[in-house]
PDB file of N, CA, C and O in Angstrom:
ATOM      1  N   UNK A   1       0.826  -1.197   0.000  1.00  0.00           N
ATOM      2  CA  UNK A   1       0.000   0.000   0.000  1.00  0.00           C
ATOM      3  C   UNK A   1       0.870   1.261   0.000  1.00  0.00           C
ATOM      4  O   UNK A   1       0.764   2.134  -0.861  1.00  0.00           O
ATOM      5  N   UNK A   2       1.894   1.307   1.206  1.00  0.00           N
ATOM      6  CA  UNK A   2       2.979   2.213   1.126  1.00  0.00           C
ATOM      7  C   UNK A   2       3.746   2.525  -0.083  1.00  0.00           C
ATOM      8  O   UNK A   2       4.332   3.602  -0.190  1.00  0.00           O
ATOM      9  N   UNK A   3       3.768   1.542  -1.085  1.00  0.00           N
ATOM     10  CA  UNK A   3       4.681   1.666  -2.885  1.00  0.00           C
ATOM     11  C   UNK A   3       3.317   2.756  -3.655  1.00  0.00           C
ATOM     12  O   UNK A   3       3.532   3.843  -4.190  1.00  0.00           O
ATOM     13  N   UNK A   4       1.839   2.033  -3.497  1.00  0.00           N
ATOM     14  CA  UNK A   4       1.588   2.874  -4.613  1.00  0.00           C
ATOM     15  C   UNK A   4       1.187   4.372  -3.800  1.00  0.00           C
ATOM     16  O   UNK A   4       0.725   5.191  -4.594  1.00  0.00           O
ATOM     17  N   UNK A   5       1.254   4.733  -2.765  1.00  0.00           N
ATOM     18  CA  UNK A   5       1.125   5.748  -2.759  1.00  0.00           C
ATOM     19  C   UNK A   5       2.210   7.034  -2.488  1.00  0.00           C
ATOM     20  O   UNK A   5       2.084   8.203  -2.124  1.00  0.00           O
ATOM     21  N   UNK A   6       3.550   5.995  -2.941  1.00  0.00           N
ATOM     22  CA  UNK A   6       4.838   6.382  -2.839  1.00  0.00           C
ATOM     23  C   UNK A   6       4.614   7.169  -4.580  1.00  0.00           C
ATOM     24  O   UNK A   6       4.574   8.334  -4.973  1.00  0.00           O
ATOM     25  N   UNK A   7       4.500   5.721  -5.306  1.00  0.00           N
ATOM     26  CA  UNK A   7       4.499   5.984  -6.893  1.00  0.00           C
ATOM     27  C   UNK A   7       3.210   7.317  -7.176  1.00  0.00           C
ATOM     28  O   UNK A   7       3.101   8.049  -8.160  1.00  0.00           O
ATOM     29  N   UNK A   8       2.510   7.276  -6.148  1.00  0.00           N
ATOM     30  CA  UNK A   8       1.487   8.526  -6.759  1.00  0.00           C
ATOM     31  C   UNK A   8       1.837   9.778  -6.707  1.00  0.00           C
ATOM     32  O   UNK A   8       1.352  10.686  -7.382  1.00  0.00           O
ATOM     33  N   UNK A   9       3.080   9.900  -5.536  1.00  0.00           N
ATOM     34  CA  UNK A   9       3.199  11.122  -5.140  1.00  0.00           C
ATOM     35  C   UNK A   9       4.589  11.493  -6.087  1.00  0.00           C
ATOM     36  O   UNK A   9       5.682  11.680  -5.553  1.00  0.00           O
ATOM     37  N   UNK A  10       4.399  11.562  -7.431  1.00  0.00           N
ATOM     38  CA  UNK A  10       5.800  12.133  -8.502  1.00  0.00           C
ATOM     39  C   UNK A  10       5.359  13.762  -9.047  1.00  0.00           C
ATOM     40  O   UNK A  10       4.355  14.426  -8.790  1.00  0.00           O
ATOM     41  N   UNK A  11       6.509  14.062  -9.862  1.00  0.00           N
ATOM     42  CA  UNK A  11       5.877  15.466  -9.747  1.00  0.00           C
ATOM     43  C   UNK A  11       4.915  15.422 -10.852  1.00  0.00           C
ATOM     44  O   UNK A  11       4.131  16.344 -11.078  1.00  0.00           O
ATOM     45  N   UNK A  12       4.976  14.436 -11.479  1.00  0.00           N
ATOM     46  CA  UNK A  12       3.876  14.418 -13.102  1.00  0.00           C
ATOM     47  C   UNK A  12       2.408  14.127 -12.506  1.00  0.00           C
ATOM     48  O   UNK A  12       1.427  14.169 -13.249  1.00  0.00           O
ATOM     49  N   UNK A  13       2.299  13.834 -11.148  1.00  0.00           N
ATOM     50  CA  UNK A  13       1.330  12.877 -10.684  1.00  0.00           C
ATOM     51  C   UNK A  13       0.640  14.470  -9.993  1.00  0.00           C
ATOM     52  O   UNK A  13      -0.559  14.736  -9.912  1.00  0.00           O
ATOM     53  N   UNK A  14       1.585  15.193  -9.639  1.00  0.00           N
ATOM     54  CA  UNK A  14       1.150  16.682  -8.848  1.00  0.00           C
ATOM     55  C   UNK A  14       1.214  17.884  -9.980  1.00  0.00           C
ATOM     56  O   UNK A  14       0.964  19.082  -9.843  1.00  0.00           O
ATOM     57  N   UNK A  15       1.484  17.410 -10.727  1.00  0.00           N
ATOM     58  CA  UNK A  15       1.353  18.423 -12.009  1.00  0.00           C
ATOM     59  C   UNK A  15      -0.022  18.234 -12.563  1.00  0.00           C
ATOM     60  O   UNK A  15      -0.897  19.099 -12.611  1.00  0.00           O
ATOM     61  N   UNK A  16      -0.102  17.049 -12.959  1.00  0.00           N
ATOM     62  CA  UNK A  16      -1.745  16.911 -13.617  1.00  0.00           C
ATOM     63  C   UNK A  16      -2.686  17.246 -12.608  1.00  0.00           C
ATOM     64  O   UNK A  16      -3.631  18.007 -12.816  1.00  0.00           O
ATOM     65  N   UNK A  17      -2.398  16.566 -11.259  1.00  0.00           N
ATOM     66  CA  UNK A  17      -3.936  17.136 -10.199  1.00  0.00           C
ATOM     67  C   UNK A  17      -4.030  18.686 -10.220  1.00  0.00           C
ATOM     68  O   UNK A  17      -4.984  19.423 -10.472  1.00  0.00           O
ATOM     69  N   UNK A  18      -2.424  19.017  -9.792  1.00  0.00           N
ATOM     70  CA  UNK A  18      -2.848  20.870  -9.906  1.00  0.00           C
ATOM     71  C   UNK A  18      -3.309  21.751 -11.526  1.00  0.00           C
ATOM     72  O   UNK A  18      -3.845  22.781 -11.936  1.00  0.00           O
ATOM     73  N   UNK A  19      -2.856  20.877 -11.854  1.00  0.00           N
ATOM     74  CA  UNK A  19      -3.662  21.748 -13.455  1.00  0.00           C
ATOM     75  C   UNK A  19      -5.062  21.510 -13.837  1.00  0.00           C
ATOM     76  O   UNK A  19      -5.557  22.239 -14.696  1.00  0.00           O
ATOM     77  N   UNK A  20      -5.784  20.538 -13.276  1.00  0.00           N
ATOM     78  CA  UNK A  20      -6.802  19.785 -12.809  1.00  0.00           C
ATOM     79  C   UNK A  20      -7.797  20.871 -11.690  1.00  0.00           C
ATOM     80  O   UNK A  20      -8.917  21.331 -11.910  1.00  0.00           O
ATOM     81  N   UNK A  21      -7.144  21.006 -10.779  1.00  0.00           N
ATOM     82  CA  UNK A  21      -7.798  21.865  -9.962  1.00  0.00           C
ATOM     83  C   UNK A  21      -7.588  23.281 -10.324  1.00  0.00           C
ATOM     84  O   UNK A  21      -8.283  24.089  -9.708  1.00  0.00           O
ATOM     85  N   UNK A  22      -6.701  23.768 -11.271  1.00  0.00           N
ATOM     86  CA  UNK A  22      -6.861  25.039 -11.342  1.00  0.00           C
ATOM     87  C   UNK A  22      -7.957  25.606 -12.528  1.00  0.00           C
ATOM     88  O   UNK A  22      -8.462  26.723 -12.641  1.00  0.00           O
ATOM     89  N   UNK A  23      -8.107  24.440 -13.321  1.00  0.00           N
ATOM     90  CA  UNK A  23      -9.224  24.770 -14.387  1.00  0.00           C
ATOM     91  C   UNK A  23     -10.632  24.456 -13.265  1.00  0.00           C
ATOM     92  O   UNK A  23     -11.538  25.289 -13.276  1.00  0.00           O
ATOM     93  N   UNK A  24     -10.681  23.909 -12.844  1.00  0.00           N
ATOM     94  CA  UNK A  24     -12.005  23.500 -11.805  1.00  0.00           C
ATOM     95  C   UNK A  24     -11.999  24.501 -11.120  1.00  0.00           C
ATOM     96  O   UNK A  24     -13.181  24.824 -10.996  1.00  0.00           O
ATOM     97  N   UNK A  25     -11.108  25.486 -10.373  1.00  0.00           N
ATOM     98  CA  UNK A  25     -11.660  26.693  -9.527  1.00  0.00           C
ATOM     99  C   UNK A  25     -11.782  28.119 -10.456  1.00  0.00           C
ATOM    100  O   UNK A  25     -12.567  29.062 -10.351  1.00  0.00           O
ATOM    101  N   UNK A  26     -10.818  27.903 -11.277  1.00  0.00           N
ATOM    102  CA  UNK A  26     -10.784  29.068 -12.225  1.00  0.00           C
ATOM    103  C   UNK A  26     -12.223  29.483 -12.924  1.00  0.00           C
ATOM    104  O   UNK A  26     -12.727  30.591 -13.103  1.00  0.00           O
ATOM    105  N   UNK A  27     -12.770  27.895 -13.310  1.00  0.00           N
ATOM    106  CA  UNK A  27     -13.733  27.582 -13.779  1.00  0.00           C
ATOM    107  C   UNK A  27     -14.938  28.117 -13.334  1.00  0.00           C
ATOM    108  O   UNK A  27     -15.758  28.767 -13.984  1.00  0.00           O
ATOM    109  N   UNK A  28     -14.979  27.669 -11.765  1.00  0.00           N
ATOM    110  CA  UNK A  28     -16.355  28.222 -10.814  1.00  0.00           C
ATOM    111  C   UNK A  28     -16.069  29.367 -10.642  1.00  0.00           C
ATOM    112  O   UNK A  28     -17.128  29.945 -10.397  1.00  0.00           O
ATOM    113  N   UNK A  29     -15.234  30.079 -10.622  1.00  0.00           N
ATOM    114  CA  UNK A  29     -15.535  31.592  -9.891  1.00  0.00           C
ATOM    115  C   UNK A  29     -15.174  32.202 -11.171  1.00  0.00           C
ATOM    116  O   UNK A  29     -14.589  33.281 -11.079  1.00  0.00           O
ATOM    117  N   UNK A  30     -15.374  31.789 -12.232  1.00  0.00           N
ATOM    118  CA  UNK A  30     -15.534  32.698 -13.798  1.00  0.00           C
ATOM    119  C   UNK A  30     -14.352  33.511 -13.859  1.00  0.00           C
ATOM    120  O   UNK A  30     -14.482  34.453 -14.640  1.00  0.00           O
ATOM    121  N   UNK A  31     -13.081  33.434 -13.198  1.00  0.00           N
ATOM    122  CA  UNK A  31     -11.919  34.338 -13.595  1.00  0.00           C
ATOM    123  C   UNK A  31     -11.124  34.230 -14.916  1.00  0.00           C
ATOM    124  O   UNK A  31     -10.371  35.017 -15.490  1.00  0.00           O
ATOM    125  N   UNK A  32     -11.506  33.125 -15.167  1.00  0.00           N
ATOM    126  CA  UNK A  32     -10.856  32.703 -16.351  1.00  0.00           C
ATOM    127  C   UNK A  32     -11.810  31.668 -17.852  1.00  0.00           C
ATOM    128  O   UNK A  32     -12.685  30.816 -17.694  1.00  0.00           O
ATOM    129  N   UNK A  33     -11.323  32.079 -18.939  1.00  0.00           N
ATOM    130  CA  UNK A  33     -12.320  30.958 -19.361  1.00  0.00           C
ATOM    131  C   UNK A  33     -11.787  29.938 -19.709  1.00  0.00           C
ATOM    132  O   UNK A  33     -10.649  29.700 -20.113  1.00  0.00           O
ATOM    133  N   UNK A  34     -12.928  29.136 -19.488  1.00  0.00           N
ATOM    134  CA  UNK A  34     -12.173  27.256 -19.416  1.00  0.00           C
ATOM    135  C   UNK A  34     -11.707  26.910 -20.662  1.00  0.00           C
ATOM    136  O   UNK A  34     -11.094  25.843 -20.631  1.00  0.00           O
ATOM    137  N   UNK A  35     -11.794  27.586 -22.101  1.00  0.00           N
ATOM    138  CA  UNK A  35     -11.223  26.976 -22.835  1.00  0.00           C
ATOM    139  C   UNK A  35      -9.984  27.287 -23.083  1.00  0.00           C
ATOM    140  O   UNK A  35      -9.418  26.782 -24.053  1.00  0.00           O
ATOM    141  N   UNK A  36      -9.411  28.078 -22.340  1.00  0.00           N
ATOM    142  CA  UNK A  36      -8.267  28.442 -22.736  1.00  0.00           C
ATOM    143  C   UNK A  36      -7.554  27.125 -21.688  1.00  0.00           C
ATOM    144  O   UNK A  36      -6.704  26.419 -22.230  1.00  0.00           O
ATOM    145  N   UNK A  37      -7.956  26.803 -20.076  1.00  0.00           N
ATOM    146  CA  UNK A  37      -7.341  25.480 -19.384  1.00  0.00           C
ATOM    147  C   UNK A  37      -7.592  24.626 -19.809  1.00  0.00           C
ATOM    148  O   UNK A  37      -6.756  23.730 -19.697  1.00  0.00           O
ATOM    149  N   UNK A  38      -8.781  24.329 -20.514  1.00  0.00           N
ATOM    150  CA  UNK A  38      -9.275  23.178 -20.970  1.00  0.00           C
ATOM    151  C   UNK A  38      -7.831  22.315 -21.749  1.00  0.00           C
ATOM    152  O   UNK A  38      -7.177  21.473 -21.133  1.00  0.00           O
ATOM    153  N   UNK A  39      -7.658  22.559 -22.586  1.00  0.00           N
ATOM    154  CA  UNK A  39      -6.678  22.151 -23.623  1.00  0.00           C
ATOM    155  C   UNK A  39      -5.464  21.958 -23.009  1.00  0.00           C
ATOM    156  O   UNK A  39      -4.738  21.085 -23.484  1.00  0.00           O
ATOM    157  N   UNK A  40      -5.122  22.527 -22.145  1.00  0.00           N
ATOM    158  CA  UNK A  40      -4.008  22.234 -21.092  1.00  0.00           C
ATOM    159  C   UNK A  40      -4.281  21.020 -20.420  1.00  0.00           C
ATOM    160  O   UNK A  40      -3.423  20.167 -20.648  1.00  0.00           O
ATOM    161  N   UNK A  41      -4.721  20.846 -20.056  1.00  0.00           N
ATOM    162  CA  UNK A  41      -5.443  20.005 -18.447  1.00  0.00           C
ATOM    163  C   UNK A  41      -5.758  18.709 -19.285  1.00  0.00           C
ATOM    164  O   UNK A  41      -5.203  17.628 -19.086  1.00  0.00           O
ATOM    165  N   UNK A  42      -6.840  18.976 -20.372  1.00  0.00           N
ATOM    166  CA  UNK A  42      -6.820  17.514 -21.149  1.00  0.00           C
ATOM    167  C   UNK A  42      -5.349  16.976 -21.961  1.00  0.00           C
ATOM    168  O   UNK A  42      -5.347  15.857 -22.474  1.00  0.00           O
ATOM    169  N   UNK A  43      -4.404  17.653 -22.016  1.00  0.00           N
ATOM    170  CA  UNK A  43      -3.326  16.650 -22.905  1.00  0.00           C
ATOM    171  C   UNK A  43      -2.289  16.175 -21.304  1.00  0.00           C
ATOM    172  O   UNK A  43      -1.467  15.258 -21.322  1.00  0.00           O
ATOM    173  N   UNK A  44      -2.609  17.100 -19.952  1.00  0.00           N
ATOM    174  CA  UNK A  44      -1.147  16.915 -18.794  1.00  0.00           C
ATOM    175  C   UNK A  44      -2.214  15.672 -18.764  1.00  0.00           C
ATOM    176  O   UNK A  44      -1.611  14.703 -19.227  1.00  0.00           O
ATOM    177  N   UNK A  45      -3.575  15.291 -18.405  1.00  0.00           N
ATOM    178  CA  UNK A  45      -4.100  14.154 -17.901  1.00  0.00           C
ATOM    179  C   UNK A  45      -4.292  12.974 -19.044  1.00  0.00           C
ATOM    180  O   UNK A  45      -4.835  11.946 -18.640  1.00  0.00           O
ATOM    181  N   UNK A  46      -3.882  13.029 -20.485  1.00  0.00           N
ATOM    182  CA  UNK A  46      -4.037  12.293 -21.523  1.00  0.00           C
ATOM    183  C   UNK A  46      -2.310  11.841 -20.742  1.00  0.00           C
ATOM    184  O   UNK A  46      -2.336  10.916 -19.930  1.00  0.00           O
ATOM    185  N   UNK A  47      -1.210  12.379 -20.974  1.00  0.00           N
ATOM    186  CA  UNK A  47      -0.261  12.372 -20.619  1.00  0.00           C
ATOM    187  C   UNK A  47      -0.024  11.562 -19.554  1.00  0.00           C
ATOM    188  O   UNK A  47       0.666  10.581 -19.832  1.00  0.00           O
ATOM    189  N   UNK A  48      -0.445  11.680 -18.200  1.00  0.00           N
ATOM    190  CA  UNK A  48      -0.259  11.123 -17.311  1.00  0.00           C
ATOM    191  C   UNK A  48      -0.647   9.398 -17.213  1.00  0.00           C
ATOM    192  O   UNK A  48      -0.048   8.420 -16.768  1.00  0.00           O
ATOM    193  N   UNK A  49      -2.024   9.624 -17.905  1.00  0.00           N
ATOM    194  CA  UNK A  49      -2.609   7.622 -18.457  1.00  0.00           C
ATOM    195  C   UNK A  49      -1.978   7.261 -19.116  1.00  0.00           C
ATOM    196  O   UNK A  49      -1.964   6.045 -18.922  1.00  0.00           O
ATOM    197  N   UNK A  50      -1.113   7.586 -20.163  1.00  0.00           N
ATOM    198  CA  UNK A  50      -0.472   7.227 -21.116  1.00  0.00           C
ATOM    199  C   UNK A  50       1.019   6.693 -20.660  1.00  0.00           C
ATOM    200  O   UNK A  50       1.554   5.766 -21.267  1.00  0.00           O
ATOM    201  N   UNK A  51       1.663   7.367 -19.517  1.00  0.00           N
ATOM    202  CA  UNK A  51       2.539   6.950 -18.427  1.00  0.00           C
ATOM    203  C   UNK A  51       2.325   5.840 -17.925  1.00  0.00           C
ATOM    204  O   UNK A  51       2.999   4.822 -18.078  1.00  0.00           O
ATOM    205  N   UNK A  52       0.967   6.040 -17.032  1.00  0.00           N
ATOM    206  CA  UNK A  52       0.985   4.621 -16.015  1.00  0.00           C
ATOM    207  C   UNK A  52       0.480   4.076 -17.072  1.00  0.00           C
ATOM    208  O   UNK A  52       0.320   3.052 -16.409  1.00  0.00           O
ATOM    209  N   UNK A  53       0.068   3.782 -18.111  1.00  0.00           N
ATOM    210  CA  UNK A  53      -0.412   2.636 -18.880  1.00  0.00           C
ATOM    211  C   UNK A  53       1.322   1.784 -19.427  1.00  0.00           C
ATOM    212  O   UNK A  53       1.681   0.607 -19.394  1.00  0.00           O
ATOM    213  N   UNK A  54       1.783   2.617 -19.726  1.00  0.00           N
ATOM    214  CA  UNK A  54       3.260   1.967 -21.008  1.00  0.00           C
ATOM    215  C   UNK A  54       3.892   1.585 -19.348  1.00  0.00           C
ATOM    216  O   UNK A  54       4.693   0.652 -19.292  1.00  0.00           O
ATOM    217  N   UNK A  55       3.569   2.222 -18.192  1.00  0.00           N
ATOM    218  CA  UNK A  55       4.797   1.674 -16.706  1.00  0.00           C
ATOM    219  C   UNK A  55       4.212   0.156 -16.469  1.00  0.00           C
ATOM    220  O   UNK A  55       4.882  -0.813 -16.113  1.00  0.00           O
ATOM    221  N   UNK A  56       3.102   0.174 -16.692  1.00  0.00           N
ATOM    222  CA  UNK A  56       2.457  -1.196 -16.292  1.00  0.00           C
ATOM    223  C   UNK A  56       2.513  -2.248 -17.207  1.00  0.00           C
ATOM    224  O   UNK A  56       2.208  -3.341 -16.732  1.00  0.00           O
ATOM    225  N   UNK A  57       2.864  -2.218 -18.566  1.00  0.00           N
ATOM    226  CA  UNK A  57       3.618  -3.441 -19.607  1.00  0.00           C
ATOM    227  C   UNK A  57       4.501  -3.675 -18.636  1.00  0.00           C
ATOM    228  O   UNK A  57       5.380  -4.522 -18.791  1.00  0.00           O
TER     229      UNK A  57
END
């Protein structure tokens, strides 16, 4: 239990959640518009599955 939540905590793993949460608050309080995070946020989290998928072959 202690490994995978060793392996969760990388910086690619804290890069996608925070780009993740910054389109989600940016989002609700209308400071920003989402399509400009959008496109960000969907390729760091396309990115990140695409990691643990090719780590797990």
């Amino acid at each position: 239990m202690k490994e995978k939540i060793a392996k969760l905590i990388d910086v690619k793993t804290i890069v996608t959640f925070a780009l993740v949460g910054a389109v989600i608050g940016f989002t609700a309080t209308d400071r920003i518009d989402p399509e400009k995070l959008a496109s960000m946020a969907t390729m760091a989290v396309s990115f990140f599955f695409a990691v643990k998928l090719k780590d797990q072959k």
